[in-house]
C-alpha positions as CSV (number, residue, x, y, z in Angstrom):
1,X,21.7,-17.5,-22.2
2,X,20.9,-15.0,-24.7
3,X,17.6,-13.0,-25.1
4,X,16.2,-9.9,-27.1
5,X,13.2,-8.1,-25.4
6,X,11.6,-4.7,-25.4
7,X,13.0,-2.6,-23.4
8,X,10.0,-0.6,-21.8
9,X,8.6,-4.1,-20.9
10,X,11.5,-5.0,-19.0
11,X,12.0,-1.7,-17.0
12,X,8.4,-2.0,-16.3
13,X,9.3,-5.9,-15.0
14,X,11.7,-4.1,-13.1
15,X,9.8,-1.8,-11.6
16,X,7.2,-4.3,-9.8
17,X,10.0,-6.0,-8.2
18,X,12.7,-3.9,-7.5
19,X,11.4,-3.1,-4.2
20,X,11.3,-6.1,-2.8
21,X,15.4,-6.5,-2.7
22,X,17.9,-4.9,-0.8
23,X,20.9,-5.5,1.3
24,X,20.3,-8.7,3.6
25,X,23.5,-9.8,5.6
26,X,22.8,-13.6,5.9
27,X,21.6,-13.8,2.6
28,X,23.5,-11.7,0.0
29,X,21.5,-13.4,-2.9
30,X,18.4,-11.7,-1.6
31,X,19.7,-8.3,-2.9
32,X,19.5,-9.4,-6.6
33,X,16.7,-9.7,-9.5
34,X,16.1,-13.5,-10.5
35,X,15.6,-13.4,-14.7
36,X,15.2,-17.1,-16.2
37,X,14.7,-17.2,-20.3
38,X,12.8,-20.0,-21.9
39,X,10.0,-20.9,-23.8
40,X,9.7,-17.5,-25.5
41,X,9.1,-15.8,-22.2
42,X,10.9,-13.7,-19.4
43,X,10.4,-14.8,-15.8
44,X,11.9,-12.1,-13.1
45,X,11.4,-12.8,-9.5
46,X,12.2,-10.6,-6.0
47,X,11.7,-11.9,-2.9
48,X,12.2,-11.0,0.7
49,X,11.0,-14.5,1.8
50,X,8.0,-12.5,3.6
51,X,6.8,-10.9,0.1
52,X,7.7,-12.6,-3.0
53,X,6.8,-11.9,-7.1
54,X,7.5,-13.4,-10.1
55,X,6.4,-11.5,-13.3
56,X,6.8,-12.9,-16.8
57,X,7.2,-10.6,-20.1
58,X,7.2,-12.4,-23.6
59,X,11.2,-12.6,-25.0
60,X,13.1,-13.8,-28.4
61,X,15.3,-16.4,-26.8
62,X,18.3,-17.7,-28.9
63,X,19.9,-19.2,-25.7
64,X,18.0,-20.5,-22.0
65,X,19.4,-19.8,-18.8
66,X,19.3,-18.6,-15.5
67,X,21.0,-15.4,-13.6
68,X,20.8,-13.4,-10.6
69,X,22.1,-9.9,-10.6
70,X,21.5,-6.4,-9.4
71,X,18.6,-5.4,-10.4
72,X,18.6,-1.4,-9.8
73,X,21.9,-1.1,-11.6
74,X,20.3,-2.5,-14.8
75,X,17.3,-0.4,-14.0
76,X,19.3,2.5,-14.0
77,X,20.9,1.3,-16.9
78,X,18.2,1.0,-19.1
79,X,16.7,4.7,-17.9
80,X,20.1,6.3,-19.6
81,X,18.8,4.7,-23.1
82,X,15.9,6.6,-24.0
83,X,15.5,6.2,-27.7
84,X,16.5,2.3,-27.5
85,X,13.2,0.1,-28.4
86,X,15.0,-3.3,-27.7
87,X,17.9,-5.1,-25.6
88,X,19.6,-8.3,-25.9
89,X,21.5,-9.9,-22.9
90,X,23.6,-12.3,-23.1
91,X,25.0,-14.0,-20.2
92,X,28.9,-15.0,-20.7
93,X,31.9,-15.7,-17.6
94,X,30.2,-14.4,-14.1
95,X,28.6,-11.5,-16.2
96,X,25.6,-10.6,-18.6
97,X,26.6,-8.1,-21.4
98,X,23.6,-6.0,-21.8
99,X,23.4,-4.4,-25.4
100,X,21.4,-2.2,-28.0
101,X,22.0,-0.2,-30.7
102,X,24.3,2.6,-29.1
103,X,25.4,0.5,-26.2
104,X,26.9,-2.3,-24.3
105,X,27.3,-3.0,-20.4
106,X,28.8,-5.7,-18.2
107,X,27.0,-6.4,-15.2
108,X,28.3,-8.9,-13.1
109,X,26.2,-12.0,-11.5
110,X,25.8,-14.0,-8.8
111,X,24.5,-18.0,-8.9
112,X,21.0,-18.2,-9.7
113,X,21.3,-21.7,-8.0
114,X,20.8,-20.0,-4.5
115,X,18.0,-17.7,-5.0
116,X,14.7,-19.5,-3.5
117,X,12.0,-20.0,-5.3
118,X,8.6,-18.6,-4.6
119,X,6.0,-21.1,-3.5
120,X,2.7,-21.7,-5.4
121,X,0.3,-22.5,-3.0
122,X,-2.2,-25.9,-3.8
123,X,-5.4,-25.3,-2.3
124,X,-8.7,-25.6,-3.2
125,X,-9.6,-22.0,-1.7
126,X,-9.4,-19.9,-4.8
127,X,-11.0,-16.8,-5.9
128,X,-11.9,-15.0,-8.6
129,X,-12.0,-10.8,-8.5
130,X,-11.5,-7.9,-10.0
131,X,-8.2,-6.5,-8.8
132,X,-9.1,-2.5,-8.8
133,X,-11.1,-3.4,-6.2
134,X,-8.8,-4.6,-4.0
135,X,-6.9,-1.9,-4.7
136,X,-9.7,0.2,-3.5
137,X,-9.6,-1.4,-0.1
138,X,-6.1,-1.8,0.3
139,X,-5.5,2.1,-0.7
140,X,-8.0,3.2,2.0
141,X,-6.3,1.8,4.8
142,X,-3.2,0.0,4.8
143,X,-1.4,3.5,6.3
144,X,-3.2,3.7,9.6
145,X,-1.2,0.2,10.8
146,X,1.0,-0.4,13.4
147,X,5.0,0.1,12.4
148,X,5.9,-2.0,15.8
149,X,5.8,-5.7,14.5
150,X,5.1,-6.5,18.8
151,X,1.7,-7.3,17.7
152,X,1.4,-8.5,14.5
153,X,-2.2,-8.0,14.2
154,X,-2.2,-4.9,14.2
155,X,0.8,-4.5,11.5
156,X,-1.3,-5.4,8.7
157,X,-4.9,-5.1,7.3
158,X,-7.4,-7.7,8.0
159,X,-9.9,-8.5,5.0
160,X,-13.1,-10.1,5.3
161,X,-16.2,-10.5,3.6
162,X,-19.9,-9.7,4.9
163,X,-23.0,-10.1,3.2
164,X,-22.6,-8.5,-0.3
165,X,-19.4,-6.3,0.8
166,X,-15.3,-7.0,1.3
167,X,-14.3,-5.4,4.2
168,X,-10.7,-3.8,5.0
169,X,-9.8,-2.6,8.4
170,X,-6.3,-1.9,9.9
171,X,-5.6,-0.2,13.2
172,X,-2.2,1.3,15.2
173,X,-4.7,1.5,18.6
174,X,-4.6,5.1,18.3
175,X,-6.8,5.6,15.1
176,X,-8.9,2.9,13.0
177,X,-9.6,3.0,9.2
178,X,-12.5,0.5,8.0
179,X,-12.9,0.3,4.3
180,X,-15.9,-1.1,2.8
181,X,-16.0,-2.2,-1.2
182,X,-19.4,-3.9,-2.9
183,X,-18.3,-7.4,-4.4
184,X,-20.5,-10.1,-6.3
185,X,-22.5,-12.5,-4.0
186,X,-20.5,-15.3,-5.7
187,X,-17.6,-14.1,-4.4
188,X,-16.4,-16.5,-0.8
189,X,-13.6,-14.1,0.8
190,X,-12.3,-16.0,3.5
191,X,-10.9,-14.0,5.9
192,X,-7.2,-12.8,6.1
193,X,-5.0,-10.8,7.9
194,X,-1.8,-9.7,5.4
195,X,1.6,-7.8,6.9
196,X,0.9,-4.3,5.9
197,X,4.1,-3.9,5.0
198,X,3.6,-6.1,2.0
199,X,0.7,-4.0,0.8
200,X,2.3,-1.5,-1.2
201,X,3.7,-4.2,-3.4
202,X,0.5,-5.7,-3.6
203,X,-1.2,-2.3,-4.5
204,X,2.0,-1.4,-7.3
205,X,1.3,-5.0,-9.0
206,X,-2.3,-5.0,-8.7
207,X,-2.7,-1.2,-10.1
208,X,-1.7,-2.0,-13.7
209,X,-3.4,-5.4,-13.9
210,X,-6.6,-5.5,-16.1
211,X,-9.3,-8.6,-15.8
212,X,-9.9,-10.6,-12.6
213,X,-7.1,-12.3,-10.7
214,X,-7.0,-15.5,-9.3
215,X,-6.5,-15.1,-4.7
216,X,-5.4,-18.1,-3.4
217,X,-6.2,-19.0,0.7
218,X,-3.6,-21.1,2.9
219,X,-2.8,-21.4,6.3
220,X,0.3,-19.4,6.5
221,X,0.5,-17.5,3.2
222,X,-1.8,-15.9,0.0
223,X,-1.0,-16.0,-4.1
224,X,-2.4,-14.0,-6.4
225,X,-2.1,-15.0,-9.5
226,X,-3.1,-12.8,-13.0
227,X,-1.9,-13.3,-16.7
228,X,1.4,-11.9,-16.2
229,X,2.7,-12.2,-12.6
230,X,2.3,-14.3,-9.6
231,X,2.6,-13.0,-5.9
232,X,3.0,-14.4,-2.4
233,X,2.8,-13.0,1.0
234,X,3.1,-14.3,4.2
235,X,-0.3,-13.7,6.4
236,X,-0.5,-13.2,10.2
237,X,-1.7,-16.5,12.1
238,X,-3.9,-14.9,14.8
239,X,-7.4,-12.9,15.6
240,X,-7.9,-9.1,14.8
241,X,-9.0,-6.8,17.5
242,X,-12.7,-6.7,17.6
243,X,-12.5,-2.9,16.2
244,X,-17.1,-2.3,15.9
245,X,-17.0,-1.9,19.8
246,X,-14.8,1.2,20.0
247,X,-16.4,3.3,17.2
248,X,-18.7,5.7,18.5
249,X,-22.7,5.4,18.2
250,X,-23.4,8.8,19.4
251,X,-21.9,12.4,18.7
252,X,-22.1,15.5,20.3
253,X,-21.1,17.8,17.3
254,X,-20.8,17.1,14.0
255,X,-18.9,19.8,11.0
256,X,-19.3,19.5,7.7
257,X,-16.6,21.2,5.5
258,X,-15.2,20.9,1.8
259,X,-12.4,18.3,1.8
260,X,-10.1,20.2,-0.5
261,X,-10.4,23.3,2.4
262,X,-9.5,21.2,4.8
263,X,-6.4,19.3,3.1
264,X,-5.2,23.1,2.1
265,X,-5.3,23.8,5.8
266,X,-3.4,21.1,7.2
267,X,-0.7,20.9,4.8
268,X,0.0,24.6,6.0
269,X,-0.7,23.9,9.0
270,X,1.7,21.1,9.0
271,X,5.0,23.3,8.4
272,X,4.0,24.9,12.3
273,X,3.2,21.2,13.6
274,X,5.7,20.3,16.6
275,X,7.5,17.7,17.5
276,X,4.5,15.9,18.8
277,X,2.7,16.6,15.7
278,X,-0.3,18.6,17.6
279,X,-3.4,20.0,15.9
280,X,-5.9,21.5,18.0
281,X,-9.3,21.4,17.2
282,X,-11.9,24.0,17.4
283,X,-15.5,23.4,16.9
284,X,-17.9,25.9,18.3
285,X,-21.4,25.9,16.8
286,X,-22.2,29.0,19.0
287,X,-19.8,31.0,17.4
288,X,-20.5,29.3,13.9
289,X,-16.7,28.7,13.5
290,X,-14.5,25.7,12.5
291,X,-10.9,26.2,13.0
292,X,-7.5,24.2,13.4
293,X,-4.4,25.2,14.7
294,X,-0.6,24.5,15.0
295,X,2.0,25.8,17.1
296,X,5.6,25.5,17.3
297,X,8.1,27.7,19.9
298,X,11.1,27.2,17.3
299,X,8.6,28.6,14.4
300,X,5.9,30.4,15.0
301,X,1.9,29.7,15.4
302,X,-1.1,28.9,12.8
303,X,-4.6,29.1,12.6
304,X,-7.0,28.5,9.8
305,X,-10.8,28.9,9.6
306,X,-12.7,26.7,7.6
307,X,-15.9,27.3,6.0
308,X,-18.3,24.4,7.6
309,X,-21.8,23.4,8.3
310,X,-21.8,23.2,12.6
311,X,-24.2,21.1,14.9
312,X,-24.0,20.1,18.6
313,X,-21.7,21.3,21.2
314,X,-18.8,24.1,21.5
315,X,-15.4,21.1,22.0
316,X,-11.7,22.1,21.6
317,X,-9.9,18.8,21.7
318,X,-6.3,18.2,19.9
319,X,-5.4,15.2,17.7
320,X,-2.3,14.4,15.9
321,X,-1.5,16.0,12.7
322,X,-0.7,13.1,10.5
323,X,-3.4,11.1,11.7
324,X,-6.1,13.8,10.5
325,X,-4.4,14.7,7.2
326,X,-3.5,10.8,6.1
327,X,-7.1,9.5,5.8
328,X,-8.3,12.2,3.7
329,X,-7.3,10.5,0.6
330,X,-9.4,7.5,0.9
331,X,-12.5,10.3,1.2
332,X,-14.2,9.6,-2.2
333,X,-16.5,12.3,-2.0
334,X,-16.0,16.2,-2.3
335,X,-17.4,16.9,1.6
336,X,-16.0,15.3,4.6
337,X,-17.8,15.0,8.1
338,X,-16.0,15.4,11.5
339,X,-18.0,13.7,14.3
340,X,-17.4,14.3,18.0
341,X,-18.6,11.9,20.6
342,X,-17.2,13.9,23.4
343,X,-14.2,15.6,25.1
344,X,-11.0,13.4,25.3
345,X,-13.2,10.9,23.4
346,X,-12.4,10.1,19.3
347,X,-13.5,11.7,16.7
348,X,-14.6,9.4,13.5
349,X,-14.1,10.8,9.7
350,X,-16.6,10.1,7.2
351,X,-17.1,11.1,2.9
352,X,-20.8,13.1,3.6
353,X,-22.3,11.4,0.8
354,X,-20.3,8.1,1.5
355,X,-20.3,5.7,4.2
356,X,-18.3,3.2,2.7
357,X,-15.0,4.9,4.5
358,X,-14.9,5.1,8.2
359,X,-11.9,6.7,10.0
360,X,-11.6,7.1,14.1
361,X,-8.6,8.8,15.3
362,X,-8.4,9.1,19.1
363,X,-7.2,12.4,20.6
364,X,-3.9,13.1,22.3
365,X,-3.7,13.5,25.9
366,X,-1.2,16.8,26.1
């Protein structure tokens, strides 16, 4: 095999699928970057048999072939060659020799003749979309699920459509995050429930992609499929909570406050967070005041007013920190509302002058 490509292309190659390897005792292979030459074309694949992606990069090929090798070490590699435009590689004896105009490094492979191949799925249950906007939904909130796999359900965001709208919703039990995005009528979403761990590599390959992609239903697993890259995941095989009937209908006090004042407050307010991560709460429309506080016996204590607009009742209730501060990037508008339904009862996050994002977090007990 020997190829001559643009660099930038290839680290960017690189860069979609790197994450997906890593060391994996019973299979060794797994650790390593696919990279097939022919036809004028690249084709690099990861895989982690849960998440798998192919991406294809055009190539002068002089010689076909097939390897498997370390990926991050080339990446790392081609980062220490600034100024290079172009690479060849050239496989030779258990090794590619990876060149340019200042250069050359030996990398040494492994047979390509073990690493799997990724699965393109045949099914008539297809669907064309515009990828940003799944990014949208996935983005909003793929962070609030579950890190225990004991429930799979609940370790991954479940997608649906309804009436003119694709809905995203994922939930840990202890806070919710429902994300809802405006799609074309044509559009028939089938409903899916995908391992949030797998998100972020959807959302890196899905970023950078421009025109609609092609999402492709089975049983057990999803493709997505645009001009230069395919992906598979493996989707969860049972029935999402039925989240509507927890989310408060009625709310006791309500504050209204700049979202940039309020992410200032708890990223200071984080340094005094303890171990348990408590924030504690304070809104008393009787005293026209809005305030959050930390406190740590190792550190010291914190407490920060915000500027708000106050309705209902006087309720001190704490939450935890994180769970406050991670939805507030998936707020798309400048003010945020912070509903209260009651003490020890949640509290649900909204954008003021959008509803399409709606965040319940559930207060801590201590």
């Amino acid at each position: 095999m020997k190829i001559e490509c643009v660099k930038d292309k290839l680290v960017e190659a690189l860069g979609k699928i790197e994450r997906l390897t890593g060391k994996h005792l019973s299979l060794p292979i797994l650790s390593c970057v696919y990279l097939k030459a022919s036809k004028n074309e690249l084709v690099l694949r990861a895989t982690n048999l849960d998440c798998g992606i192919e991406v294809y990069i055009p190539a002068k090929i002089s010689g076909e072939g097939e390897v498997a090798f370390q990926g991050s070490i080339l990446t790392s590699l081609l980062s220490g060659t600034p100024k290079e435009k172009n690479i060849t590689i050239e496989s030779k004896d258990g090794s590619i020799a990876v060149s340019s105009s200042l250069n050359t490094s030996i990398i040494k492979t492994q047979s390509p003749e073990d690493f799997p191949t990724i699965p393109k799925l045949d099914t008539d249950k297809v669907v064309e979309i515009d990828p940003q906007l799944l990014v949208r939904g996935f983005k909003s909130v793929w962070y609030s699920a579950s890190i225990s796999t004991v429930k799979p359900e609940l370790a991954s965001v479940y997608v649906y459509k309804d009436g003119h709208e694709l809905i995203f919703v994922s939930t840990d039990s202890f806070r919710l995050a429902e994300k809802r995005v405006k799609v074309k009528d044509s559009v028939q979403f089938p409903p899916v429930i995908i391992p949030a761990k797998n998100i972020p590599d959807i959302i890196r390959i899905l970023e950078s992609t421009k025109g609609d992609i092609k999402f492709f239903f089975d049983k057990n697993q999803i493709g997505i499929e645009g001009k230069d890259f395919y992906l598979m995941s493996r989707v969860i095989d049972a029935t999402f909570p039925d989240y509507k009937q927890i989310i408060p209908k009625v709310f006791v006090s309500e504050a209204l406050a700049l979202k940039q004042d309020v992410s200032d407050a708890l990223k200071t307010a984080h340094v005094f967070a303890d171990k348990f991560n408590q924030l504690s709460v304070s809104v008393h429309p009787s005293k026209k005041t809005f305030e959050i506080a930390t406190r740590n016996n190792d550190i010291g204590e914190f407490k920060s007013a915000i500027d708000a607009t106050l309705s209902g009742q006087d309720l001190d209730i704490n939450f935890n920190h994180r769970y406050v501060s991670d939805c507030l990037q998936a707020v798309e508008s400048d003010s945020v509302s912070f509903s209260l339904s009651g003490q020890n009862k949640p509290m649900v996050i909204h954008g003021v002058s959008d509803k399409s994002f709606t965040y319940l977090v559930m207060p801590m007990n201590r």
